[in-house]
MDTraj code that builds the backbone (N, CA, C; nanometers):
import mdtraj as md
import numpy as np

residues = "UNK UNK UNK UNK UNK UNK UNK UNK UNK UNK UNK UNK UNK UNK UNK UNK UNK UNK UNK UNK UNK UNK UNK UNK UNK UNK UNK UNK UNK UNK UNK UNK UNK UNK UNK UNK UNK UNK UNK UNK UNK UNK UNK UNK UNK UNK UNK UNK UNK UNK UNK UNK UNK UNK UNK UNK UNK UNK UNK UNK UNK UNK UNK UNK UNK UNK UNK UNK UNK UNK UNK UNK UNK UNK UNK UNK UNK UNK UNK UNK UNK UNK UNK UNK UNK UNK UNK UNK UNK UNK UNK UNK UNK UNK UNK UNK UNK UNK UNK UNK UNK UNK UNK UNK UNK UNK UNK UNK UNK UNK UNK UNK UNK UNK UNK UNK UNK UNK UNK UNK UNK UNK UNK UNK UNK UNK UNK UNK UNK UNK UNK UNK UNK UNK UNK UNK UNK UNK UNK UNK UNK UNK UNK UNK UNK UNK UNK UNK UNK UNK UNK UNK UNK UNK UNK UNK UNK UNK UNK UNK UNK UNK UNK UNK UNK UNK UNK UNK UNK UNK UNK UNK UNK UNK UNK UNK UNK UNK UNK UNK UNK UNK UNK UNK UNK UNK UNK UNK UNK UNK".split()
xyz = np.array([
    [12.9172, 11.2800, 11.9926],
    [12.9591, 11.2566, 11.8571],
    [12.9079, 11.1216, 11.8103],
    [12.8474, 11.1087, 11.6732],
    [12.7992, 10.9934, 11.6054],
    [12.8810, 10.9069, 11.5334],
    [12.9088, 10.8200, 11.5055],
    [12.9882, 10.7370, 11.4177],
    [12.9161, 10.6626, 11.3127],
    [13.0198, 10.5698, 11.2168],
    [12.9211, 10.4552, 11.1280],
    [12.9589, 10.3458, 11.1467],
    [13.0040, 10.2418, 11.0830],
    [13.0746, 10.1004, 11.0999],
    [13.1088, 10.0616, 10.9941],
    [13.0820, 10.2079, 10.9058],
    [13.1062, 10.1578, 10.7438],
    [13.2447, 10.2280, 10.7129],
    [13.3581, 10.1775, 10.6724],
    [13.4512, 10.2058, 10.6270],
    [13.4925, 10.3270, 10.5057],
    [13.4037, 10.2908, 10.4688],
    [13.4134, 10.3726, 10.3336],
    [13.3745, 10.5036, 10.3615],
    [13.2139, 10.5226, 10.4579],
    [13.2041, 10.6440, 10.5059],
    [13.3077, 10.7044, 10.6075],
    [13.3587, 10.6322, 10.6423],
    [13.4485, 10.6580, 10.7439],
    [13.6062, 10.7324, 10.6568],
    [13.6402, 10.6698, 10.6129],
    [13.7504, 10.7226, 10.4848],
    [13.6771, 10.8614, 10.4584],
    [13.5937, 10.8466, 10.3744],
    [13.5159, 10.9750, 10.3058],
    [13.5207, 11.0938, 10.4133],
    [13.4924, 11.0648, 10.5744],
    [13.4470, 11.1398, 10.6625],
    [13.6154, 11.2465, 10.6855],
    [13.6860, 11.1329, 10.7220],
    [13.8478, 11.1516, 10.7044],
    [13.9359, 11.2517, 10.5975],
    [13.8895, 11.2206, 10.4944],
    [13.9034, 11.2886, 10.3678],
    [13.9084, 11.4324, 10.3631],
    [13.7622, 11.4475, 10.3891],
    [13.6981, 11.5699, 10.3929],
    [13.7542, 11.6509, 10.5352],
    [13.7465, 11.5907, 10.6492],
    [13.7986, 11.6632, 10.7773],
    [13.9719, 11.7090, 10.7227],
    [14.0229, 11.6402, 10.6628],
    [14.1904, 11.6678, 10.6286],
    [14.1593, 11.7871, 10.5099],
    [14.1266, 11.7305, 10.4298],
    [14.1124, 11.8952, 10.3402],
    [14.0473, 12.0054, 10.3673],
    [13.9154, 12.0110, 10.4974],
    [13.8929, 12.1189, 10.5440],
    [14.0438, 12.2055, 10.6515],
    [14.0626, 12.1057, 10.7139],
    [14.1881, 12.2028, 10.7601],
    [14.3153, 12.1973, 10.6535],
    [14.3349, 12.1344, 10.5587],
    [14.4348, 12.1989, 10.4783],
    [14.4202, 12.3219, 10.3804],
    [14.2976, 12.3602, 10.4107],
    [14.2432, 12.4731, 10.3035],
    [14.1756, 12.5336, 10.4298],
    [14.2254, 12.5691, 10.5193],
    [14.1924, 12.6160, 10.6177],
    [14.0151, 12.6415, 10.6728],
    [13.9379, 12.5521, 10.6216],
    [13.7957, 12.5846, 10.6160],
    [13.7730, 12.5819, 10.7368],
    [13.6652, 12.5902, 10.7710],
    [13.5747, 12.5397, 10.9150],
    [13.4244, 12.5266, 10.8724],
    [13.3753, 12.4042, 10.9224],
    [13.2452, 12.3137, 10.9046],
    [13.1792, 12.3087, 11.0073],
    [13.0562, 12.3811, 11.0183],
    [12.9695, 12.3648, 11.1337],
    [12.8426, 12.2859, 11.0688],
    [12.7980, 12.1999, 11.1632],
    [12.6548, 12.1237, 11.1342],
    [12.5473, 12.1909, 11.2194],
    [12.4177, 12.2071, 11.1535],
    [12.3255, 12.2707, 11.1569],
    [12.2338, 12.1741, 11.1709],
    [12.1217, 12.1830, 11.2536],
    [11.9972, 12.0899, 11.2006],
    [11.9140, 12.1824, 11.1659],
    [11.8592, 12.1462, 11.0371],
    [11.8011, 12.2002, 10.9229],
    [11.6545, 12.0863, 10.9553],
    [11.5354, 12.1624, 11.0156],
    [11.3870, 12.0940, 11.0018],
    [11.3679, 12.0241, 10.8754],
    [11.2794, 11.8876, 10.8515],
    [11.2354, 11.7978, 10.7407],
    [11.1473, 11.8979, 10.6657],
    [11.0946, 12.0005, 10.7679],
    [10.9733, 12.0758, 10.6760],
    [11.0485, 12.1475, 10.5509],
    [11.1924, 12.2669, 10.6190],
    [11.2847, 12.2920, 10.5287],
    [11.3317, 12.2227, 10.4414],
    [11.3817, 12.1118, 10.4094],
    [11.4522, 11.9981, 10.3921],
    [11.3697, 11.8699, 10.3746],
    [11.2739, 11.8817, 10.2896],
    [11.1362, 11.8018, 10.2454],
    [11.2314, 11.7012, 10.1533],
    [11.3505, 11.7204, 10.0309],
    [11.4230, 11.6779, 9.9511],
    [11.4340, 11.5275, 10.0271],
    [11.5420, 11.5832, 10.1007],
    [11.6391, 11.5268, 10.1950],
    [11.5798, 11.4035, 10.2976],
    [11.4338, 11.4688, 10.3585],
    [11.4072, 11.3932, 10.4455],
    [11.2964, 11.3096, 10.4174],
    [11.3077, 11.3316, 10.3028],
    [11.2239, 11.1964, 10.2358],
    [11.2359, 11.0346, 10.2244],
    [11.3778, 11.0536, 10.2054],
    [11.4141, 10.9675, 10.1635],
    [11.4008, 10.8281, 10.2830],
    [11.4746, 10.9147, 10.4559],
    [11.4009, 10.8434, 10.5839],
    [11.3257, 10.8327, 10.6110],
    [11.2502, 10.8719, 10.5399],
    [11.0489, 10.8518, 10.6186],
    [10.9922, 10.7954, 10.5457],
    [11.0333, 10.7725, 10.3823],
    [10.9627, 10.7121, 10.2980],
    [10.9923, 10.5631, 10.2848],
    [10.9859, 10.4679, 10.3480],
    [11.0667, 10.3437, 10.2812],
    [10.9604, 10.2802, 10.2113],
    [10.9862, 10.2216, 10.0554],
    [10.9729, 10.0940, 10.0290],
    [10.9685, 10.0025, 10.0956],
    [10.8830, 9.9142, 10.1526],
    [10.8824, 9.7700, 10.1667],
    [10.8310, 9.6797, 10.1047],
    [10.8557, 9.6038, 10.0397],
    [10.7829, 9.5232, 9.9385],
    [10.7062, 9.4083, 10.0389],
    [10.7658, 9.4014, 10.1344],
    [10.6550, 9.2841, 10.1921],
    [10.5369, 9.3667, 10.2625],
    [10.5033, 9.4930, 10.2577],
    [10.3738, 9.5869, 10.3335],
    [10.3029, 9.5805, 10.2337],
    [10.1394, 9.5035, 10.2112],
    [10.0889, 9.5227, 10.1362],
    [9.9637, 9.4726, 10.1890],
    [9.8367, 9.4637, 10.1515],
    [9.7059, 9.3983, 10.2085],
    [9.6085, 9.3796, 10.0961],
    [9.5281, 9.3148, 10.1121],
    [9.4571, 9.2476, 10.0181],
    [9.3523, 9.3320, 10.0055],
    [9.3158, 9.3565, 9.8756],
    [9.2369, 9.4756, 9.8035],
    [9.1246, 9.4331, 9.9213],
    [9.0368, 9.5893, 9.9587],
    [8.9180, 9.5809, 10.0141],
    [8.8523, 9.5315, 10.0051],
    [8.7701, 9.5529, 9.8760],
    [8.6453, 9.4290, 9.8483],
    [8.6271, 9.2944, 9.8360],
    [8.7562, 9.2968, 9.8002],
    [8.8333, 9.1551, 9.8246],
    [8.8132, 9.0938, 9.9782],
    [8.8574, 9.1785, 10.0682],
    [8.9116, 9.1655, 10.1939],
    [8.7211, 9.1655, 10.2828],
    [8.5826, 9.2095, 10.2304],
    [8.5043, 9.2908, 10.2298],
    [8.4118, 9.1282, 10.2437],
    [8.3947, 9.0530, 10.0585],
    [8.3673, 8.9626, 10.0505],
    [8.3982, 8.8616, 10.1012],
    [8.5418, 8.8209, 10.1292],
    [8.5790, 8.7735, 10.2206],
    [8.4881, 8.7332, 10.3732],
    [8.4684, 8.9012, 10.4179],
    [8.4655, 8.8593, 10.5292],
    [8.2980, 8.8172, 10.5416],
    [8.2191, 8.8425, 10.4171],
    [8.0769, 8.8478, 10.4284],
    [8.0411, 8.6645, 10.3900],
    [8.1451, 8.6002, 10.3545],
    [8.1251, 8.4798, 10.3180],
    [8.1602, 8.3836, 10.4088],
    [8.2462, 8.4506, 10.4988],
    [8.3200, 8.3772, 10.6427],
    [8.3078, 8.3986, 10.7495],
    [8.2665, 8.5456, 10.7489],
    [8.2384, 8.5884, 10.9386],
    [8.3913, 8.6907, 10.9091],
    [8.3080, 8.7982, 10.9556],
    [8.4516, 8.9318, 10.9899],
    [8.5615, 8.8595, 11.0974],
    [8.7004, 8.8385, 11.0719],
    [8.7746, 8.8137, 11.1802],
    [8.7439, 8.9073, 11.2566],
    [8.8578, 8.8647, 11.4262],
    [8.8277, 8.9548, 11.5170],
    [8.9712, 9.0091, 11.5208],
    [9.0789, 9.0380, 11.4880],
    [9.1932, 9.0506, 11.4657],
    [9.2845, 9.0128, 11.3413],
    [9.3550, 9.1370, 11.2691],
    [9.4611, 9.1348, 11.1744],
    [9.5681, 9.1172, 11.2323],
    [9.5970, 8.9203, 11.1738],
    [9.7241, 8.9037, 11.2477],
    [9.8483, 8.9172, 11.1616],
    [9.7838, 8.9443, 11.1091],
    [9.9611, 9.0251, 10.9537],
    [9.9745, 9.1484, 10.9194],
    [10.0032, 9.2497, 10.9974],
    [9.9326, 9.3889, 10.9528],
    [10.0281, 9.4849, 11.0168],
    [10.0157, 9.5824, 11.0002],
    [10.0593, 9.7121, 11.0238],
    [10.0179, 9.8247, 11.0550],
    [10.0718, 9.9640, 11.1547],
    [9.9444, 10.0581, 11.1738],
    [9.9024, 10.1418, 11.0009],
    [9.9931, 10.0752, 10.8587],
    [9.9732, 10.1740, 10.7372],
    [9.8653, 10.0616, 10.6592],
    [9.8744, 9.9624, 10.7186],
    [9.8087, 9.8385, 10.6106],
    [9.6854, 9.7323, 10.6679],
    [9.6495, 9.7591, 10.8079],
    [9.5335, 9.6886, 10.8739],
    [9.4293, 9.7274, 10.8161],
    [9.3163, 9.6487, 10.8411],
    [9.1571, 9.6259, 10.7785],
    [9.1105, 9.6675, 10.9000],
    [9.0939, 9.6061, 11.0120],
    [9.0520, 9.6006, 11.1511],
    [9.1055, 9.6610, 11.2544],
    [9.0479, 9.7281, 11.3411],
    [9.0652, 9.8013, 11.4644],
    [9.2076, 9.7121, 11.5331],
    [9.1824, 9.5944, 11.5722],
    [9.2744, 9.5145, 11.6376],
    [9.4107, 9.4294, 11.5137],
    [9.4975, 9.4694, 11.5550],
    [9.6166, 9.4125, 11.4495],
    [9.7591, 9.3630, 11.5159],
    [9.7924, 9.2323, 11.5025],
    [9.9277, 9.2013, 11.5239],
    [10.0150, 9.2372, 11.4417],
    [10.1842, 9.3039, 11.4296],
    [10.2274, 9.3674, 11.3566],
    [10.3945, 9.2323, 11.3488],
    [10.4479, 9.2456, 11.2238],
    [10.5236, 9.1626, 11.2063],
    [10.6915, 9.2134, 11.2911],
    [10.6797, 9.3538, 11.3354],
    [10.7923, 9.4282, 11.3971],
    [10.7117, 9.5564, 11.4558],
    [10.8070, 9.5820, 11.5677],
    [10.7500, 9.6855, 11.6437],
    [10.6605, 9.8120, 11.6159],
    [10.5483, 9.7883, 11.6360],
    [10.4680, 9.9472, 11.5534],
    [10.3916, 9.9570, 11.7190],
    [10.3773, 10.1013, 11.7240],
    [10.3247, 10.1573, 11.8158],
    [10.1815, 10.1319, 11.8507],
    [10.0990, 10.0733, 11.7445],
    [9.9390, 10.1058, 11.7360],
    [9.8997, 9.9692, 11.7605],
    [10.0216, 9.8556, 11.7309],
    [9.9523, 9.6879, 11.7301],
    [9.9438, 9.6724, 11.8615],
    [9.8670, 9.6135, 11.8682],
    [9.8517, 9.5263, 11.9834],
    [9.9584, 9.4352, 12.0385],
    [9.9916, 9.3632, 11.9333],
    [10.1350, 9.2360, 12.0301],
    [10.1953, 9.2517, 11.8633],
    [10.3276, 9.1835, 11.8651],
    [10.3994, 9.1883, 11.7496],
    [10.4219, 9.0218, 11.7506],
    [10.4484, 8.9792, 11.6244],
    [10.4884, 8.8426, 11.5607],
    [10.3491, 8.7600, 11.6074],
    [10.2413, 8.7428, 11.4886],
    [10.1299, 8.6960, 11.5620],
    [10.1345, 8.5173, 11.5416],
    [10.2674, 8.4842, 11.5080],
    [10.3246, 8.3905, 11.5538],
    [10.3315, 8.3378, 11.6786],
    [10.3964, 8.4257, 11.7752],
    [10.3914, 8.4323, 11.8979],
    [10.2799, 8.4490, 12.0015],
    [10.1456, 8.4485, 11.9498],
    [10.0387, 8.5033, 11.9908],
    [9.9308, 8.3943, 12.0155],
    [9.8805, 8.4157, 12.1383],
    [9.7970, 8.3221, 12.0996],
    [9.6001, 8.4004, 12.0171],
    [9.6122, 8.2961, 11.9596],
    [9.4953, 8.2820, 11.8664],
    [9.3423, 8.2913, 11.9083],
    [9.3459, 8.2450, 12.0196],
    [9.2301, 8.1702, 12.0920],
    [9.1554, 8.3245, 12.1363],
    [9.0329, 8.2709, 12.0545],
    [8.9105, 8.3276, 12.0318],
    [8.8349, 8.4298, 11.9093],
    [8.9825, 8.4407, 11.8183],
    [9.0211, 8.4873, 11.7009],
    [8.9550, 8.4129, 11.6119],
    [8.8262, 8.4368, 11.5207],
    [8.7680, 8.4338, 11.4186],
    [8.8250, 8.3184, 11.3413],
    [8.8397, 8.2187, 11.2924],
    [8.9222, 8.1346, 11.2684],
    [8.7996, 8.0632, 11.1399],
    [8.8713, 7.9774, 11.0040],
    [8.7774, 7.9047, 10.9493],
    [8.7700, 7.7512, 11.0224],
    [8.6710, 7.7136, 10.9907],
    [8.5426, 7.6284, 11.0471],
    [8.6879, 7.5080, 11.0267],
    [8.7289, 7.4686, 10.9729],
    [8.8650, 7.3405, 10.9354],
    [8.9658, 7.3722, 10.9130],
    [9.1015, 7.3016, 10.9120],
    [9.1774, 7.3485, 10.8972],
    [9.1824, 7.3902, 10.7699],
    [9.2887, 7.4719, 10.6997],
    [9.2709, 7.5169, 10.5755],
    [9.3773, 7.4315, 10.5311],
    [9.3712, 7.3359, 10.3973],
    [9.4243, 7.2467, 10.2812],
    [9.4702, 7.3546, 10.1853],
    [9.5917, 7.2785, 10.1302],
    [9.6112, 7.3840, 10.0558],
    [9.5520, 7.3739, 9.9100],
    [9.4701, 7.2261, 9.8875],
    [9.3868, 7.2564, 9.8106],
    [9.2508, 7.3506, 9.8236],
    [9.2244, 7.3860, 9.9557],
    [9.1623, 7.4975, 10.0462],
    [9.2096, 7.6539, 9.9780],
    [9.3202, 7.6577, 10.0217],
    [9.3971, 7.7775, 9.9863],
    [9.3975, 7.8255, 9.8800],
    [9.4344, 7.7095, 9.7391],
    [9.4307, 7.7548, 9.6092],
    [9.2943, 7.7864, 9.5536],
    [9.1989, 7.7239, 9.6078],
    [9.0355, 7.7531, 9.5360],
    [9.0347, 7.8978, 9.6449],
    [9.0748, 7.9345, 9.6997],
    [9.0448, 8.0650, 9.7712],
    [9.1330, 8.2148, 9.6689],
    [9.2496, 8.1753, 9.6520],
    [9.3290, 8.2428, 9.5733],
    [9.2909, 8.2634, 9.4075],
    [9.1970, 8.1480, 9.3785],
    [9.1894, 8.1239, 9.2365],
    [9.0325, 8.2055, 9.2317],
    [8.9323, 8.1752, 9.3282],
    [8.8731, 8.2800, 9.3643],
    [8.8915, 8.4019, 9.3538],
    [8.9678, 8.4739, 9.4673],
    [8.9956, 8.6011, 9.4371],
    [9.0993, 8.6475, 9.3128],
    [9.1067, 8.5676, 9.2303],
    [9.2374, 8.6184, 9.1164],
    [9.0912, 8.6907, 9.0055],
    [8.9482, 8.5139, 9.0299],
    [8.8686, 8.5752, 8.9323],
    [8.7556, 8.7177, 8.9921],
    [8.8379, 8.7556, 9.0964],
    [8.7394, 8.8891, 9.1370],
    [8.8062, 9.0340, 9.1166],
    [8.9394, 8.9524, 9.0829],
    [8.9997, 9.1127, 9.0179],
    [9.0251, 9.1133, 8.9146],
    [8.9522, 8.9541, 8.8592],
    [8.9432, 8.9925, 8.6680],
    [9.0092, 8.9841, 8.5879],
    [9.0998, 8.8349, 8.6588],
    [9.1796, 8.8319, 8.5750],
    [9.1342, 8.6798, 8.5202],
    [9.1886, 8.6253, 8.4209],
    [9.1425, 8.5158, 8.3691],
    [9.2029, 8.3758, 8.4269],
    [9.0918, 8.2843, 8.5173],
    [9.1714, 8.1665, 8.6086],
    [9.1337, 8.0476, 8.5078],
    [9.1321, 8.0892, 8.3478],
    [9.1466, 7.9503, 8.2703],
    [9.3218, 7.9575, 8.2142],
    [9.3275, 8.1137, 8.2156],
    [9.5154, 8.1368, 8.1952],
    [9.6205, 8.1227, 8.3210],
    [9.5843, 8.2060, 8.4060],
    [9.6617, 8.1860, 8.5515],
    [9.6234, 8.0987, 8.6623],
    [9.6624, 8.0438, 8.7525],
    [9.6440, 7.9323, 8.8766],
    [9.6951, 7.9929, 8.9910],
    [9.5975, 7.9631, 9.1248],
    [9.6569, 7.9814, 9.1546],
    [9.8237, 7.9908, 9.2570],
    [9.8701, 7.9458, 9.1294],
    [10.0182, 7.9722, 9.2095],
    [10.1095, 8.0649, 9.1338],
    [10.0312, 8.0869, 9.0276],
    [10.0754, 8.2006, 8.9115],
    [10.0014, 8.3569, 8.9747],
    [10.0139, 8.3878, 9.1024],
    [9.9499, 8.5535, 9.1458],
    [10.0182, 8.6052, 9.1102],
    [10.1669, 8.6557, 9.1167],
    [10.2855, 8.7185, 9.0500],
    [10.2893, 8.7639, 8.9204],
    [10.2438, 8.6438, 8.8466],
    [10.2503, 8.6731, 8.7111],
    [10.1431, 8.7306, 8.6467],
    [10.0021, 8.6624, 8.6834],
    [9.8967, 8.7374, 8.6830],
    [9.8710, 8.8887, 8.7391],
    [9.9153, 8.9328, 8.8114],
    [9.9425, 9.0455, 8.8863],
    [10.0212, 9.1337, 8.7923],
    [10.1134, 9.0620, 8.7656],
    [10.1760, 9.1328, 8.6627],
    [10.1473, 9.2147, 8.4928],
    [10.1356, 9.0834, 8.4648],
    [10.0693, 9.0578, 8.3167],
    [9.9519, 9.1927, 8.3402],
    [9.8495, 9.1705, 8.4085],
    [9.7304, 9.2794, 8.4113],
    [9.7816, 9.4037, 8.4477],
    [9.9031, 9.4281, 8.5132],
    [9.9703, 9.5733, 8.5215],
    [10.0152, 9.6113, 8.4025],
    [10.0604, 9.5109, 8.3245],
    [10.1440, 9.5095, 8.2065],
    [9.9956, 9.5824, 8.0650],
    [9.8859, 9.4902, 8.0798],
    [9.8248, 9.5226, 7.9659],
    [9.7412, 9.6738, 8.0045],
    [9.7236, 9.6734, 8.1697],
    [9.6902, 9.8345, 8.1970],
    [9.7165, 9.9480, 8.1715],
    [9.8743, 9.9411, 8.0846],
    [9.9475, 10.0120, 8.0788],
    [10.0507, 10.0766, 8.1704],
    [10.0732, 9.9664, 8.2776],
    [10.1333, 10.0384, 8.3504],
    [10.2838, 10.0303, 8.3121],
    [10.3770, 10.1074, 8.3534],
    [10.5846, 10.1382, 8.2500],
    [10.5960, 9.9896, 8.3216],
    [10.7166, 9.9186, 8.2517],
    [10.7530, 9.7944, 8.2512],
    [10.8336, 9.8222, 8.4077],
    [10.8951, 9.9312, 8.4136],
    [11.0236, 9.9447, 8.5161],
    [10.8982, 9.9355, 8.6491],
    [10.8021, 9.9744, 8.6493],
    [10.7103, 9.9733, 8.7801],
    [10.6743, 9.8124, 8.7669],
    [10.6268, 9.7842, 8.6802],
    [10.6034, 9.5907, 8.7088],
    [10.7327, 9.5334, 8.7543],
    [10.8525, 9.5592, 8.7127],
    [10.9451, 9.4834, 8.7619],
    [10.9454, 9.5247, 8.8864],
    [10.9490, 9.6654, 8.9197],
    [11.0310, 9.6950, 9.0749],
    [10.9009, 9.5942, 9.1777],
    [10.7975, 9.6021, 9.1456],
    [10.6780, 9.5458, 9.2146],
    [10.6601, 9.3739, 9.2621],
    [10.7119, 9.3280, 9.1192],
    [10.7541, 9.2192, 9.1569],
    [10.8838, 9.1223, 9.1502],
    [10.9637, 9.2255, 9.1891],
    [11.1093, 9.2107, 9.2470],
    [11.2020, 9.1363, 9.1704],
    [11.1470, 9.1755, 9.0075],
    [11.2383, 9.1326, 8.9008],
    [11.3252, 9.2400, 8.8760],
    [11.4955, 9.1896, 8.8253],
    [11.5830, 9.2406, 8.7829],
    [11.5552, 9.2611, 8.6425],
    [11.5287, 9.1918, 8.5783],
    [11.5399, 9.1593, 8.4142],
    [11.3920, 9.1858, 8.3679],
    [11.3723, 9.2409, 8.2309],
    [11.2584, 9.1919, 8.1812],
    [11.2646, 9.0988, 8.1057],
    [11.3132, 9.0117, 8.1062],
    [11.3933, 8.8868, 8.0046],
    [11.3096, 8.7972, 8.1235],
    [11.3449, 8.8075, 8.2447],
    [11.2708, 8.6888, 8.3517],
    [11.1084, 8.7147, 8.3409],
    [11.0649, 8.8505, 8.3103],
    [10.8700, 8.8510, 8.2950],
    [10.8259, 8.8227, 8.1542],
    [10.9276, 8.8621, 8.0610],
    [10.8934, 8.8465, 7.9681],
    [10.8742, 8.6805, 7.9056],
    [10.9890, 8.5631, 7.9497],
    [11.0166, 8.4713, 7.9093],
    [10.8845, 8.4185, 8.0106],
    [10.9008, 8.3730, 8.1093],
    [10.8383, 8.3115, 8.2056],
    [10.6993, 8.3529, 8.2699],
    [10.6617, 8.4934, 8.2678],
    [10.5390, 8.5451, 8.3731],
    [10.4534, 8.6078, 8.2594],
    [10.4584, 8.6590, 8.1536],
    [10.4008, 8.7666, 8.0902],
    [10.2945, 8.6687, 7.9534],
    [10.1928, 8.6910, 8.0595],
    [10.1210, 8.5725, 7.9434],
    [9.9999, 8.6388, 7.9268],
    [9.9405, 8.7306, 7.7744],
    [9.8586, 8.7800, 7.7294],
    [9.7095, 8.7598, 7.7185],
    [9.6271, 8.7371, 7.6672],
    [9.5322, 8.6848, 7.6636],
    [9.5068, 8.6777, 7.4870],
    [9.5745, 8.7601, 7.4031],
    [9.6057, 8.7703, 7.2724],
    [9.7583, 8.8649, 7.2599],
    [9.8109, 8.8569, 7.1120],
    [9.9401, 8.8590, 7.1071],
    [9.9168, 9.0218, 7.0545],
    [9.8083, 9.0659, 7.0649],
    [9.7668, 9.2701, 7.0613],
    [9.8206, 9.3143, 7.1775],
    [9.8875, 9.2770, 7.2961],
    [9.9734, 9.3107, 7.4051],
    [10.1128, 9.3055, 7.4126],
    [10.1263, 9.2318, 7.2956],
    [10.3390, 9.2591, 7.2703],
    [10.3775, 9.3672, 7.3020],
    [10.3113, 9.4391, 7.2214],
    [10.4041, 9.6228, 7.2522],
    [10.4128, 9.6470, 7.3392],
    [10.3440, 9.5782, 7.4777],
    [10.3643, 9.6180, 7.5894],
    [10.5178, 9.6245, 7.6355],
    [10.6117, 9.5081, 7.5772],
    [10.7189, 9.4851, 7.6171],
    [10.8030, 9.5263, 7.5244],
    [10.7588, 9.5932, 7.3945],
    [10.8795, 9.6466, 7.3350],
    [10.9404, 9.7695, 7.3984],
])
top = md.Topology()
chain = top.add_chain()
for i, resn in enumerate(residues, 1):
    res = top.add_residue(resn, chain, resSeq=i)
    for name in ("N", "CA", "C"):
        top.add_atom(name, md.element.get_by_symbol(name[0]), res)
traj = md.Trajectory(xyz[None], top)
């Protein structure tokens, strides 16, 4: 027999067992296949994670033609790696070692100095202008918003820009992140 630790299901579970025998029912559980039950078993196999994501290909492509192909993805996943070899941030079957924190590095493709984070931002501000977006409007420490904004004038529904970038409000993209390139993109947010 299975249990929860959640109270409430637990009440609910209670509930239901007392009114099946006061109405004299009887409840048998069945396992019903995901193939049957595609609805249902979606919902466990499908998760959202907002932190699984990887940096557009060509992106990831140029990158590597300007630096030398790493020899290992040490942020990755078996749904989101570039490269054969990948450290995974939690247990996946296909990585090689997990937390590439914990890992050592050594012999791993590495840039030529350490990376500055004035390093970092001409790299980011770089790739912001390779997906076209405008780096005389956004910086980069504005990817979020830029990211956004260009979902926004793509047409993509407001409720998908928020869920994406983990806004509650459109009052917070609208006031703060949502910056046009001309004011022919308002309607986006009406």
């Amino acid at each position: 027999m299975g249990g929860t630790r959640s109270s409430v299901l637990t009440h609910l579970a209670k509930d239901f067992w007392e009114f099946c025998l006061s109405n004299g029912l009887m409840v048998v559980a069945e396992h019903l296949p995901g193939l049957h039950n595609s609805l249902a078993d979606w919902s466990s196999r499908y998760i959202t994670d907002s932190s699984d994501w990887r940096l557009d290909t060509a992106a990831f492509l140029a990158l590597s033609s300007r630096w030398g192909s790493p020899s290992i993805d040490l942020f990755a996943s078996r749904l989101n790696h570039q490269l054969p070899r990948f450290f995974s941030w939690r247990p996946d079957p296909l990585a090689e070692a997990v937390d590439a924190f914990l890992q050592s590095w050594e012999g791993a493709l590495m840039p030529y100095h350490p990376v500055t984070s004035v390093t970092l931002s001409r790299w980011v501000k770089w790739i912001l202008g390779l997906a076209g977006i405008d780096t005389n409007i956004f910086t980069a420490h504005s990817v979020r918003g830029a990211s956004a904004t260009s979902m926004s004038i793509a047409g993509a529904r407001l409720e998908d820009v928020l869920k994406l970038a983990d806004w509650s409000r459109p009052s917070t993209f609208r006031e703060f992140y949502f910056r046009p390139q001309s004011h022919a993109f308002m309607s986006v947010l009406s």
